[in-house]
C-alpha positions in Angstrom: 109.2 83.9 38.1 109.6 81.1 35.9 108.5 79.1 32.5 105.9 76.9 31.9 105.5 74.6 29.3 102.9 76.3 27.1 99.0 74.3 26.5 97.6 72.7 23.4 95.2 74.0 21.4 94.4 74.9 18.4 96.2 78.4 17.2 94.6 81.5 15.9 96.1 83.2 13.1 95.8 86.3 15.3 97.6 85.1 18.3 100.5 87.7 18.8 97.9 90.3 18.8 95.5 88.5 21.6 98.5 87.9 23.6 99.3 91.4 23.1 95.7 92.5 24.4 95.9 90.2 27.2 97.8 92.1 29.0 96.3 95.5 28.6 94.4 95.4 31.6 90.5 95.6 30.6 91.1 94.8 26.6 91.9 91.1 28.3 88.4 90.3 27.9 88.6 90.6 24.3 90.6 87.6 23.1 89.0 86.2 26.6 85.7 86.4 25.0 86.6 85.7 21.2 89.6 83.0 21.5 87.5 80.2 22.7 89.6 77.7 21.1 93.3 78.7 21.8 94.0 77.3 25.0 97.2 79.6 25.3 95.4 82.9 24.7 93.1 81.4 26.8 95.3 81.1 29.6 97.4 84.7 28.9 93.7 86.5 28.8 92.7 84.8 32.3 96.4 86.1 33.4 96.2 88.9 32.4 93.1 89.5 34.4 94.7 88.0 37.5 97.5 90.7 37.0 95.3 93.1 36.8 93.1 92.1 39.9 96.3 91.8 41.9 97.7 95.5 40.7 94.6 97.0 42.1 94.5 95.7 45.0 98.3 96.7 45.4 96.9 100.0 44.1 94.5 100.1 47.3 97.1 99.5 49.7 99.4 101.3 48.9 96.6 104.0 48.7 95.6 103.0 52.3 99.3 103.3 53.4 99.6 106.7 52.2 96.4 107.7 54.1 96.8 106.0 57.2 100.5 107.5 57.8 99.6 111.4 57.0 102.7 113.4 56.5 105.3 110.6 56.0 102.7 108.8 53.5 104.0 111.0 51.4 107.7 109.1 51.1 105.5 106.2 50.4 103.7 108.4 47.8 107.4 109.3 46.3 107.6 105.6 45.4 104.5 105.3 43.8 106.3 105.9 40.1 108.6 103.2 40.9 105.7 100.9 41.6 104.1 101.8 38.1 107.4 100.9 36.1 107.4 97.9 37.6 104.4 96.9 36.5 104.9 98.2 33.3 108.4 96.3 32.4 106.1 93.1 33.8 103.6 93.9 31.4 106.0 93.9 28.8 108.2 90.5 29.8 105.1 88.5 30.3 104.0 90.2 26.0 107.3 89.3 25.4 106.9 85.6 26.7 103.7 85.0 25.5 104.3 86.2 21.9 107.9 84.1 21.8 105.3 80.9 23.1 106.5 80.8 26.7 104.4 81.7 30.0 105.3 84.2 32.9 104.5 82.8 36.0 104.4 84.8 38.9 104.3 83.1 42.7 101.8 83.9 44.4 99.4 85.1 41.6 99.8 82.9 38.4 98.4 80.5 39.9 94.8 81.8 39.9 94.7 82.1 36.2 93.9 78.3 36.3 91.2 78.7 38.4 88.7 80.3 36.3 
């Protein structure tokens, strides 16, 4: 996980708070949808998404895991709390790097939040 050098684009006066939202799984489609013209809350609601597309499917696998090995899924389920801190400290780094005007970029994942 590294920096990026944040875009251009003109700033909203709300920015802290859409980057904020961004990352709040669903509630990325609100400065998605109303931010048109800040480029970086632009790009923290699309990754926000992404993060949130990759964390379910992780959700399903680990799901499937659980299933498909019975009895000793449950170890795997014993794990499962682990899983959701670290999702939620990630949550918080990549608030935390938005709001100080820096990106979060995850291999493997960040990537796709250019895509769209």
């Amino acid at each position: 996980m590294a920096d990026a050098t944040p875009g251009s684009g003109a700033p909203s006066s709300n920015r802290n708070v859409m980057i904020l939202l961004s990352y709040l799984w669903l509630l990325a489609l609100v400065p998605l949808l109303t931010e048109k013209d800040d480029k970086e809350v632009q790009w923290h609601a699309k990754h926000g998404i992404v993060l949130m597309v990759a964390e379910l499917i992780l959700w399903v696998i680990i799901n499937a895991i659980i299933v498909i090995l019975g009895p000793i899924g449950c170890l795997v389920g014993l794990l499962s709390p682990l899983v959701v801190l670290g999702q939620i400290a990630l949550h918080i780094v990549a608030i935390m790097k938005g709001i100080n005007g820096q990106r979060l970029i995850i291999p493997g994942i960040s990537q796709y939040a250019d895509k769209f």
